[in-house]
PyMOL Python script that loads the backbone (N, CA, C, O; Angstrom):
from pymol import cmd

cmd.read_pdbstr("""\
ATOM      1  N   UNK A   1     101.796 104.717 119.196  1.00  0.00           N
ATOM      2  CA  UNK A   1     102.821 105.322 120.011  1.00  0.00           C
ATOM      3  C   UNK A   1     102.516 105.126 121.494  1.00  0.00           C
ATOM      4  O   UNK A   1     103.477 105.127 122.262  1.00  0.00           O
ATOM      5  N   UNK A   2     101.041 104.925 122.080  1.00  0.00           N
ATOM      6  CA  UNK A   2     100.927 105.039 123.276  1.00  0.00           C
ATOM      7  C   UNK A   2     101.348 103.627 123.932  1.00  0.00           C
ATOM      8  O   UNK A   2     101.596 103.378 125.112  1.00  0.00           O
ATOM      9  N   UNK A   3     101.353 102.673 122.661  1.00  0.00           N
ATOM     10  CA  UNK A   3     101.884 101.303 123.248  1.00  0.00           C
ATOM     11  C   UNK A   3     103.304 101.374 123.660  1.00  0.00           C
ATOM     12  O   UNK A   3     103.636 100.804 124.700  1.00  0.00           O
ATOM     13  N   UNK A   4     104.262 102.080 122.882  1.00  0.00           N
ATOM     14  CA  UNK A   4     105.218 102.399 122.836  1.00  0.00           C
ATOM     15  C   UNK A   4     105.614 102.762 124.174  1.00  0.00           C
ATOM     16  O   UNK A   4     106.636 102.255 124.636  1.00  0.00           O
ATOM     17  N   UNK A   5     104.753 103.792 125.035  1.00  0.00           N
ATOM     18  CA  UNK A   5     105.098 104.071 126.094  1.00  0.00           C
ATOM     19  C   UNK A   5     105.209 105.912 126.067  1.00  0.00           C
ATOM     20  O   UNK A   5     105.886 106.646 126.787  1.00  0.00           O
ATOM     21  N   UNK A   6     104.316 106.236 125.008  1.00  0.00           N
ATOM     22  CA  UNK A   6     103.661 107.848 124.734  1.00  0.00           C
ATOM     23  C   UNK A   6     103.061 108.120 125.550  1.00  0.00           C
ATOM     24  O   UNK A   6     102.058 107.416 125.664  1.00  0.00           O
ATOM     25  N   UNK A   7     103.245 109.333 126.696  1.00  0.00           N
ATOM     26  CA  UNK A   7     102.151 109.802 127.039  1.00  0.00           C
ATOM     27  C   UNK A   7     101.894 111.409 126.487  1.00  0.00           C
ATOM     28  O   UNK A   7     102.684 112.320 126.240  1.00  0.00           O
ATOM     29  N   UNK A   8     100.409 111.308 126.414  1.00  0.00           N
ATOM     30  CA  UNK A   8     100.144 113.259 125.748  1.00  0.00           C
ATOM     31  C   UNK A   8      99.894 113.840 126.846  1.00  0.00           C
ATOM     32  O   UNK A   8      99.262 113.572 127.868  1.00  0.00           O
ATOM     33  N   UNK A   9     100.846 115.163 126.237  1.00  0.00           N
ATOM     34  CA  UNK A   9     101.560 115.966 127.351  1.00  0.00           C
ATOM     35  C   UNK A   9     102.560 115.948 127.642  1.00  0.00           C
ATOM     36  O   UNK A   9     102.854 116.962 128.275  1.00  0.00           O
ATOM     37  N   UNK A  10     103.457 115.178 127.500  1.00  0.00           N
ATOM     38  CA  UNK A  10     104.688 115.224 127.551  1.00  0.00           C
ATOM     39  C   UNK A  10     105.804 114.623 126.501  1.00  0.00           C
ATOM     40  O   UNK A  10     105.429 114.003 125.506  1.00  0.00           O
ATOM     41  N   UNK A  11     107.044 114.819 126.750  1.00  0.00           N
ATOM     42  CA  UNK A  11     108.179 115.218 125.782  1.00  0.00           C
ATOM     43  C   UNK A  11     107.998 113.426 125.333  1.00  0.00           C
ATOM     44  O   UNK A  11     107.251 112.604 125.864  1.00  0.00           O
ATOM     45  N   UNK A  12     109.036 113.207 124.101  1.00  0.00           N
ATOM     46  CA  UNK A  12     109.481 111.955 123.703  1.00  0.00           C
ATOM     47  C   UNK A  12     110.869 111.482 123.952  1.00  0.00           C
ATOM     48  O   UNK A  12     111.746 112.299 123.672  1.00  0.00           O
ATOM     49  N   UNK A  13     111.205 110.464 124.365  1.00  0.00           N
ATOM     50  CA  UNK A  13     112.267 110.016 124.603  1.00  0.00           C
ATOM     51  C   UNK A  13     112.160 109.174 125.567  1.00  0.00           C
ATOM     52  O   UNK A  13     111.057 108.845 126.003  1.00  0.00           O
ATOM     53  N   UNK A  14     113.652 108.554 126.187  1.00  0.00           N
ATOM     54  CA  UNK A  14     112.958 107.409 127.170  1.00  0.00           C
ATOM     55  C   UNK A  14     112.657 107.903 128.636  1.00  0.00           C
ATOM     56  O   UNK A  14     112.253 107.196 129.559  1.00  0.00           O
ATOM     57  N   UNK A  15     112.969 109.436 128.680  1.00  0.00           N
ATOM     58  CA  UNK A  15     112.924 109.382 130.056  1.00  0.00           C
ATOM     59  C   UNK A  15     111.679 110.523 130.231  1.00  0.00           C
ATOM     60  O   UNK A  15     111.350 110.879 131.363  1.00  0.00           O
ATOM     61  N   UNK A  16     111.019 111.064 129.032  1.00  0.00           N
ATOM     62  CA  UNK A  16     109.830 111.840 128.616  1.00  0.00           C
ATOM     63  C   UNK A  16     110.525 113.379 128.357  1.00  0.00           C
ATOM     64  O   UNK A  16     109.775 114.305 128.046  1.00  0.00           O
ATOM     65  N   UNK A  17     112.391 113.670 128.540  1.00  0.00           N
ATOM     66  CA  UNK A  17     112.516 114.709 128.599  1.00  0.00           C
ATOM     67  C   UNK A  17     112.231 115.713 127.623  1.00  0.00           C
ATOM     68  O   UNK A  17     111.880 116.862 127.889  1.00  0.00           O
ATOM     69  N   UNK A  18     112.390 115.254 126.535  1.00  0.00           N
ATOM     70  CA  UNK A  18     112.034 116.137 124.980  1.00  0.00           C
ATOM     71  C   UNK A  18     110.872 117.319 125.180  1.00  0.00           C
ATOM     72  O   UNK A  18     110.337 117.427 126.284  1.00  0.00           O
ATOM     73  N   UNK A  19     110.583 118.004 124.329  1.00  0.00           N
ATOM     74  CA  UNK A  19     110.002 119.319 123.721  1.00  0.00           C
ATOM     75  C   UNK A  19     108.178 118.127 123.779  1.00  0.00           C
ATOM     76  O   UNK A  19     107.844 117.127 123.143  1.00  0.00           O
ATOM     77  N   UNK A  20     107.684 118.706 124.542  1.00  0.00           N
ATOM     78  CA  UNK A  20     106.096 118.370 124.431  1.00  0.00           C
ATOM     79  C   UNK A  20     105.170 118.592 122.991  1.00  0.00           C
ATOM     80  O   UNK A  20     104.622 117.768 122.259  1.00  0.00           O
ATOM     81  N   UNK A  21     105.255 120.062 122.934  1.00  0.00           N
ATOM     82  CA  UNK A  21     105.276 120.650 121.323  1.00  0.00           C
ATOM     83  C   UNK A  21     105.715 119.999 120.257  1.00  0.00           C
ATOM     84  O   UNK A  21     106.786 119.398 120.170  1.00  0.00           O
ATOM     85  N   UNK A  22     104.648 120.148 119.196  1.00  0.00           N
ATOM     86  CA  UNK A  22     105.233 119.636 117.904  1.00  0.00           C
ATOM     87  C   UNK A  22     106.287 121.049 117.828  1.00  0.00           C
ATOM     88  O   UNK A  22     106.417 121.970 118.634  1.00  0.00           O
ATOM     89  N   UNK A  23     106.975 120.779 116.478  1.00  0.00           N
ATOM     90  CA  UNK A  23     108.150 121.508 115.901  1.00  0.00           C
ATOM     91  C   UNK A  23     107.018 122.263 114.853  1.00  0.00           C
ATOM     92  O   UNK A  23     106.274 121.425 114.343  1.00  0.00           O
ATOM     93  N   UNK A  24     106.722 123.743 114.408  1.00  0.00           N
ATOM     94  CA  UNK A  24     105.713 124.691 113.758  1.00  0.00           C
ATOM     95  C   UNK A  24     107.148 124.512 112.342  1.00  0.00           C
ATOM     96  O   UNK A  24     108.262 125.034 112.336  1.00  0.00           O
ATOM     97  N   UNK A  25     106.687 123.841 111.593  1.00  0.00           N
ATOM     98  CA  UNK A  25     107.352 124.848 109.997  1.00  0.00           C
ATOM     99  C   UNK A  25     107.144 125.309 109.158  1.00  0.00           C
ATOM    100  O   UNK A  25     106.374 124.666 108.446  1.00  0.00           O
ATOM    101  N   UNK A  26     107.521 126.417 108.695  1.00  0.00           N
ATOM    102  CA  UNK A  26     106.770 127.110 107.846  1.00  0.00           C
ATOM    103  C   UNK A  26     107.107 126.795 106.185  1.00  0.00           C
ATOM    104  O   UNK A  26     107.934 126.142 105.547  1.00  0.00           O
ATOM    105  N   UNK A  27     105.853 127.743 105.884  1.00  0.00           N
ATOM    106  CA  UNK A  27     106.150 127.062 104.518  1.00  0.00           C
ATOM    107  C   UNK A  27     107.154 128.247 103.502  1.00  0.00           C
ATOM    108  O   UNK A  27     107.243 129.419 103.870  1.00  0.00           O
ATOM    109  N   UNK A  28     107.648 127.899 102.604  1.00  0.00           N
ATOM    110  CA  UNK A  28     108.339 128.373 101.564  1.00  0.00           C
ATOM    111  C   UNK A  28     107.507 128.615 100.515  1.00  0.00           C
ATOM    112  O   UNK A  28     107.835 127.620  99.869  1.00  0.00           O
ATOM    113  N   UNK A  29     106.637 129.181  99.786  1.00  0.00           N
ATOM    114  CA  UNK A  29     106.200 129.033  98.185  1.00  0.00           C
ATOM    115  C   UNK A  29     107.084 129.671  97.272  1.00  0.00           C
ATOM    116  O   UNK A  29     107.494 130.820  97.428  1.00  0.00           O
ATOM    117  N   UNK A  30     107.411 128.844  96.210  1.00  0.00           N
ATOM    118  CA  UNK A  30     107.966 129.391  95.224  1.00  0.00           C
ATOM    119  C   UNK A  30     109.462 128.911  95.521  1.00  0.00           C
ATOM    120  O   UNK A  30     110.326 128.665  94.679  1.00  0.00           O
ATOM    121  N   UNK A  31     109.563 128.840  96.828  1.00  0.00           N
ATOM    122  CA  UNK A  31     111.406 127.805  97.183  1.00  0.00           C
ATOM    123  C   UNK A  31     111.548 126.315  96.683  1.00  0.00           C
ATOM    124  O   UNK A  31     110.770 125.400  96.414  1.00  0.00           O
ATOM    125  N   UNK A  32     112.693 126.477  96.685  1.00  0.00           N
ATOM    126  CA  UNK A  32     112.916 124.508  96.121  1.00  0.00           C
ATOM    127  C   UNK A  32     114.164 124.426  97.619  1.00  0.00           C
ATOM    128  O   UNK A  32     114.738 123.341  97.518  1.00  0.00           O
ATOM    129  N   UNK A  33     114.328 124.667  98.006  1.00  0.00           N
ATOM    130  CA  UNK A  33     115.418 124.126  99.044  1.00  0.00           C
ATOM    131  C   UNK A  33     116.455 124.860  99.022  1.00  0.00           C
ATOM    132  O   UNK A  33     116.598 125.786  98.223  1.00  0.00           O
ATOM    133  N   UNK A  34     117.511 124.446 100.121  1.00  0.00           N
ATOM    134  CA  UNK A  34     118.865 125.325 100.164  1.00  0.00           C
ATOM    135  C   UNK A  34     120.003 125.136  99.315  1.00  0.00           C
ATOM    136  O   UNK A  34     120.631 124.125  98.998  1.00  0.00           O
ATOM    137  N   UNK A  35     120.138 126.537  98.974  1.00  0.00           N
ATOM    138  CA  UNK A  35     120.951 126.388  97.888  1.00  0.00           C
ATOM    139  C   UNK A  35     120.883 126.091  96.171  1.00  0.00           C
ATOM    140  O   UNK A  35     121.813 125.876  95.393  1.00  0.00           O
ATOM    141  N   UNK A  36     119.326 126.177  95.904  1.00  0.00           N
ATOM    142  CA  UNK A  36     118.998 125.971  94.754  1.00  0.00           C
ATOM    143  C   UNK A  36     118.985 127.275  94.101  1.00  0.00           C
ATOM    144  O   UNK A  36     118.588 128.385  94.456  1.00  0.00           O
ATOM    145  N   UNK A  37     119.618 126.752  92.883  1.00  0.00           N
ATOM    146  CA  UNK A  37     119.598 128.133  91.904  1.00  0.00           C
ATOM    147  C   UNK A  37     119.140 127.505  90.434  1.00  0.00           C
ATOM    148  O   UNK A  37     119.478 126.431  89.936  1.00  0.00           O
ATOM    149  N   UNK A  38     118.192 128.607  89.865  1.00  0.00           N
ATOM    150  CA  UNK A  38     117.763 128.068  88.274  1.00  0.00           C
ATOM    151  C   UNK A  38     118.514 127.929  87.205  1.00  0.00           C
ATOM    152  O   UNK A  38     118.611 129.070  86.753  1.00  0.00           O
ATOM    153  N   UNK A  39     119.077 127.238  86.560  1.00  0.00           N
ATOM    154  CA  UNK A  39     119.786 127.135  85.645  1.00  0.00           C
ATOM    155  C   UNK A  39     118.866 128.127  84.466  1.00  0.00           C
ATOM    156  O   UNK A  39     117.638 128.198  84.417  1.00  0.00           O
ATOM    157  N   UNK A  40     119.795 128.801  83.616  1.00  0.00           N
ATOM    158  CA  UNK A  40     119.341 129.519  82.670  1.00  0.00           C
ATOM    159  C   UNK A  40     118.251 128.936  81.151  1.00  0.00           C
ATOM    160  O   UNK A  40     117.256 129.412  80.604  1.00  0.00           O
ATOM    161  N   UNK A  41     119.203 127.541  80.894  1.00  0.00           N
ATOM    162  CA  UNK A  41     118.516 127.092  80.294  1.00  0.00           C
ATOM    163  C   UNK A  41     117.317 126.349  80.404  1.00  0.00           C
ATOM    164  O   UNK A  41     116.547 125.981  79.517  1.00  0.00           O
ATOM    165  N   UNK A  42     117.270 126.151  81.894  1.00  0.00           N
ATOM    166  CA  UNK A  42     115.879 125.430  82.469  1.00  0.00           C
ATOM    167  C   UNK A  42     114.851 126.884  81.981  1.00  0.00           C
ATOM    168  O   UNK A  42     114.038 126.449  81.166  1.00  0.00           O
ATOM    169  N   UNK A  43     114.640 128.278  82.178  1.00  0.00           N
ATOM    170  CA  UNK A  43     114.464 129.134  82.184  1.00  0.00           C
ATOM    171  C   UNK A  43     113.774 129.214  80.787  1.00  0.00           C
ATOM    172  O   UNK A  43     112.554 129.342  80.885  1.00  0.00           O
ATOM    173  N   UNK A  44     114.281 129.167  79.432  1.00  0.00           N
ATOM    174  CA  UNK A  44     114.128 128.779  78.145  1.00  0.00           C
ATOM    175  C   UNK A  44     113.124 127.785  77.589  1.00  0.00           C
ATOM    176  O   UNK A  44     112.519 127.783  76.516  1.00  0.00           O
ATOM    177  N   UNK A  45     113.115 127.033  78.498  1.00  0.00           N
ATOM    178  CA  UNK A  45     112.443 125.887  78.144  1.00  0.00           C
ATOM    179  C   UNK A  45     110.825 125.532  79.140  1.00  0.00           C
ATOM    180  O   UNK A  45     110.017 124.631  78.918  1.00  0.00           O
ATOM    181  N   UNK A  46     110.789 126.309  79.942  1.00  0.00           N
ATOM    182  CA  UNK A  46     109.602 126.342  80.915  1.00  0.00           C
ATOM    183  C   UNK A  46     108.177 126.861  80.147  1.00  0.00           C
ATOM    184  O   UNK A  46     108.045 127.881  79.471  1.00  0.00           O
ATOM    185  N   UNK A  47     107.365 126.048  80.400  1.00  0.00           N
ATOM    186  CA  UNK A  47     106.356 125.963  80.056  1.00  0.00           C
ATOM    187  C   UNK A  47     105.730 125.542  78.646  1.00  0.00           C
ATOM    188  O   UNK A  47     104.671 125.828  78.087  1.00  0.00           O
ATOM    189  N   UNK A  48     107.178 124.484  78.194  1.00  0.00           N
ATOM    190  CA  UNK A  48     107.070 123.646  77.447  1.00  0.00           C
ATOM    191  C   UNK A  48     106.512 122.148  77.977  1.00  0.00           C
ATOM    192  O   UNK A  48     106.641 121.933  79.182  1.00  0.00           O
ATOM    193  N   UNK A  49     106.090 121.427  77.404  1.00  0.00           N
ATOM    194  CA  UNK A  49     106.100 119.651  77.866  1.00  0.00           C
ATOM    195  C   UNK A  49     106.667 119.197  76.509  1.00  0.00           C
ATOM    196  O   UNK A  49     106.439 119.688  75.404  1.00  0.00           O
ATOM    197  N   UNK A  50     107.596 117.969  76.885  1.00  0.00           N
ATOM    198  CA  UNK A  50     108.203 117.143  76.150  1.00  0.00           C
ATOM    199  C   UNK A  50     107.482 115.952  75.728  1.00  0.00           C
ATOM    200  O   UNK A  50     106.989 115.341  76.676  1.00  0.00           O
ATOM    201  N   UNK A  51     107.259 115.399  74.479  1.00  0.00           N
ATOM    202  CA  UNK A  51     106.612 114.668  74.097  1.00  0.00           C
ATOM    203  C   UNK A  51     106.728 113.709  73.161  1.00  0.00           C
ATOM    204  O   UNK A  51     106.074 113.713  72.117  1.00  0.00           O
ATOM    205  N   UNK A  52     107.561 112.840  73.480  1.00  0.00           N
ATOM    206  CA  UNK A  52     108.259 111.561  72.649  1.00  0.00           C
ATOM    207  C   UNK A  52     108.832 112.327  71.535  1.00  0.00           C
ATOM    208  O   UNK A  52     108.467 112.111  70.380  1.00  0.00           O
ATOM    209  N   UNK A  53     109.816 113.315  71.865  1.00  0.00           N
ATOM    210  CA  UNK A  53     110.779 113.959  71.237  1.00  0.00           C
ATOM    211  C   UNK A  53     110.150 114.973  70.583  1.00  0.00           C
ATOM    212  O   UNK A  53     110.967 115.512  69.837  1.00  0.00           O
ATOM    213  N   UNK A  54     109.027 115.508  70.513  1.00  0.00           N
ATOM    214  CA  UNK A  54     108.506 116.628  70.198  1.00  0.00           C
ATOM    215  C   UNK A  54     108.109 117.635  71.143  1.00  0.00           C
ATOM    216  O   UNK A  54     107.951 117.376  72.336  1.00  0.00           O
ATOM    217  N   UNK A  55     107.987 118.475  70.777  1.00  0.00           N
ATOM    218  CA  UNK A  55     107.626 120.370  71.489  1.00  0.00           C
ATOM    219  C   UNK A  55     106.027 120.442  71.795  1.00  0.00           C
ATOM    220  O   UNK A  55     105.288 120.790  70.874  1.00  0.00           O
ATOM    221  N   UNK A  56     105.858 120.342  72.188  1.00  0.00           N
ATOM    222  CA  UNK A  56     104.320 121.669  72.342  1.00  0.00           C
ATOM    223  C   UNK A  56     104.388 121.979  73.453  1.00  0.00           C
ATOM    224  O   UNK A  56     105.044 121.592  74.420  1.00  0.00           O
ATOM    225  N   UNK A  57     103.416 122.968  73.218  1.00  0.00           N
ATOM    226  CA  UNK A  57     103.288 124.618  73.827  1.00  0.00           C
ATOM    227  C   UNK A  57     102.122 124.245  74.678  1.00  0.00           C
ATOM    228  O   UNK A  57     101.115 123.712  74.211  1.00  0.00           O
ATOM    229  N   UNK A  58     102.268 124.514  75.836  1.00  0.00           N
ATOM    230  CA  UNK A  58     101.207 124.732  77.141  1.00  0.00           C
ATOM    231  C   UNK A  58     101.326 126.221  77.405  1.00  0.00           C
ATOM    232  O   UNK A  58     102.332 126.881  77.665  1.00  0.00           O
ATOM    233  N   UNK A  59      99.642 126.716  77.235  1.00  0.00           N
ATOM    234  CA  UNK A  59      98.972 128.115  77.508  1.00  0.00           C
ATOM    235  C   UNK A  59      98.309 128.075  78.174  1.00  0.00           C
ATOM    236  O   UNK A  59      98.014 126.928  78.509  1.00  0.00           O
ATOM    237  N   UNK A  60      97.655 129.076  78.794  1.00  0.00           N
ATOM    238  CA  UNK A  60      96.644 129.304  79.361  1.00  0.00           C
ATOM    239  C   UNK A  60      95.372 129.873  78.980  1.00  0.00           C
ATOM    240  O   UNK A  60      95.109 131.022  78.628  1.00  0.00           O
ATOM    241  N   UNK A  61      94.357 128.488  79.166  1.00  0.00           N
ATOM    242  CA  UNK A  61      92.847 128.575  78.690  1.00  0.00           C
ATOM    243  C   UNK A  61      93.117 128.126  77.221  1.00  0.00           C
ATOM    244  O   UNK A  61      94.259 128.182  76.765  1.00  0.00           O
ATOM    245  N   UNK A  62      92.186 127.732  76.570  1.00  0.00           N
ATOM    246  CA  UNK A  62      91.564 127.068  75.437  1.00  0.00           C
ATOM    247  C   UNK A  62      90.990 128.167  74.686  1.00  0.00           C
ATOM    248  O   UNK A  62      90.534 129.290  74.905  1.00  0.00           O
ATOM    249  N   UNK A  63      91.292 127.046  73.288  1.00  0.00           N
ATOM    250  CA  UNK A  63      90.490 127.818  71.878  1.00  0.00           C
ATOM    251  C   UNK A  63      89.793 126.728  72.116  1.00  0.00           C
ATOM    252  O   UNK A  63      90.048 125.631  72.615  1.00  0.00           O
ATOM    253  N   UNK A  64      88.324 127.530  71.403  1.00  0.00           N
ATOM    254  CA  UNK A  64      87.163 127.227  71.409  1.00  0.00           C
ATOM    255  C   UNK A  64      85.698 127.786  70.114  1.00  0.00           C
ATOM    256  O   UNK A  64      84.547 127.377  70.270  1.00  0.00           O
TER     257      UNK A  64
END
""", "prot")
cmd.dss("prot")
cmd.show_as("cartoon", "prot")
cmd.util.cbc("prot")
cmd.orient("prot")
């Protein structure tokens, strides 16, 4: 970027006017984006894996 014609400390653009600062974003856990909603039957089927047309069951921790 500095070949580009970057200097640090100041904004981006051609005339340096831009925001110096990066942009801070925060995080979401547990979000998928705007406007997402779970389908019911996705709901049903969670914490299954699919497996060349068969079912099994993913738990938590092992027999032993």
């Amino acid at each position: 970027m500095i070949k580009e014609g970057y200097q640090p400390g100041k904004g981006l653009g051609p005339h340096l006017e831009g925001i110096p600062t990066p942009i801070l974003v925060s995080e979401n856990p547990g979000r998928f984006g705007v406007g997402y909603q779970e389908d019911d039957s996705k709901e049903a089927i969670r914490g299954q894996s699919f497996v060349r047309g068969s079912v099994s069951m993913v738990g938590e921790g092992t027999k032993g």
